[in-house]
Each structure stands twice: as structure tokens, then as C-alpha cells.
C-alpha positions as CSV (number, residue, x, y, z in Angstrom):
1,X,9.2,-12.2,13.0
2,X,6.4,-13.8,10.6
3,X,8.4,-17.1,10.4
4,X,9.3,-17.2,13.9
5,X,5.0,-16.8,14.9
6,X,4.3,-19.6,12.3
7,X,7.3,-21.7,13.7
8,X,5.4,-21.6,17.1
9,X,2.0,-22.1,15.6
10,X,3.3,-25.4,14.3
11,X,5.1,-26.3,17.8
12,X,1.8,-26.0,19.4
13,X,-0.6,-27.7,16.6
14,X,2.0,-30.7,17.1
15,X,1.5,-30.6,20.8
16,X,5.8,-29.8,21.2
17,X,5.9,-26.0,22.1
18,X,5.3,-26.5,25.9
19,X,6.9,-29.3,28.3
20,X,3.9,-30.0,29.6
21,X,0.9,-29.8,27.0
22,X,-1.6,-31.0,29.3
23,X,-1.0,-28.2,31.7
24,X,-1.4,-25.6,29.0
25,X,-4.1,-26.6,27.6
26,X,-6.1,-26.6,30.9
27,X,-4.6,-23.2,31.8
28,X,-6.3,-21.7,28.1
29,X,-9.4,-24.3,29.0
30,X,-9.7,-22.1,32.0
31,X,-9.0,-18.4,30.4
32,X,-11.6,-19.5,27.9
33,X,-14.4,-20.9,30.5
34,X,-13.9,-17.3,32.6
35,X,-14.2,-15.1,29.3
36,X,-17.5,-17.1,27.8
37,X,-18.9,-17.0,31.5
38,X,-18.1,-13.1,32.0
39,X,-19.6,-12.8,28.5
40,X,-22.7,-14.6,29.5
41,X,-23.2,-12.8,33.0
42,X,-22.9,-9.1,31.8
43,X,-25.2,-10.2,28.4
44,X,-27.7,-11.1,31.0
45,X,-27.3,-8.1,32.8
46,X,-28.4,-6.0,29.8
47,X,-25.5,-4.8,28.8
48,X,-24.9,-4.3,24.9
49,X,-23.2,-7.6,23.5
50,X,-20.4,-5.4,21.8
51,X,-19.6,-4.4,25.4
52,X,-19.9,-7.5,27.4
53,X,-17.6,-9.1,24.9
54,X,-15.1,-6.1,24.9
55,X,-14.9,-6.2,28.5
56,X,-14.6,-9.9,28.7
57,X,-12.0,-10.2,25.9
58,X,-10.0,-7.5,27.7
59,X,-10.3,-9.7,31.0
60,X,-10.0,-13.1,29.5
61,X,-6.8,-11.6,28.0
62,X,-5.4,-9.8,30.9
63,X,-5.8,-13.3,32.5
64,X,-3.5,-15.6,30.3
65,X,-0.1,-13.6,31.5
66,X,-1.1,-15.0,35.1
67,X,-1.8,-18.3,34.0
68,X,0.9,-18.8,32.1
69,X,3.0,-18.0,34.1
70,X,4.9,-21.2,35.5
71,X,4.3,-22.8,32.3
72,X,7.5,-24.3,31.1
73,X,8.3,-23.8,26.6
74,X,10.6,-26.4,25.2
């Protein structure tokens, strides 16, 4: 299991995991761009910043399942 998650950590450092990198990385561009601005919005709302980044970790996370979806591994 530990050599198969490194064998995919190296696929995707070296730009060869998906079929179409440029695709993926604007789909994690995205996830990433909704988490910090979720975390920004409910920090400015006043809630604790352990929360606001709980909750937007757990929404930034649900999200990548959804946009990866049609992406295509080689």
C-alpha cells in the first residue's frame, strides 16, 4: 500500500499520473480557491479560526470527488 501511494506521488510530481495534467491541476486550482475563500468568509464572520478552517477543509474536501470526477489516470 505505502509503495503503491509513493508510486503515485511520483506519477504526479512528473506531471504523468493523469492524461490530461492541465485539467487536474485547474480542477485542485479550483478546490483550493473555494476552501481559502470559505476560510476567509467565515474568519470574517467571527467565527473561531479552528472552526472556519475545519469547516472549510471538510468542504474543500468533500469537493475534489466532484471535481475529479471525469478526470482521466493514465
Amino acid at each position: 500500500m505505502w509503495a503503491m501511494t509513493q508510486n503515485s506521488i511520483s506519477l504526479f510530481f512528473r506531471g504523468k499520473l493523469f492524461a490530461e495534467p492541465g485539467k487536474a491541476y485547474g480542477q485542485i486550482a479550483i478546490g483550493v480557491v473555494v476552501t481559502a475563500v470559505l476560510l476567509v468568509l467565515l474568519a470574517v464572520a467571527g467565527a473561531p479560526v479552528w472552526a472556519a478552517a475545519a469547516l472549510a477543509a471538510a468542504v474543500g474536501g468533500g469537493l475534489q470527488p466532484y471535481l475529479f470526477r471525469n478526470l482521466r489516470y493514465r
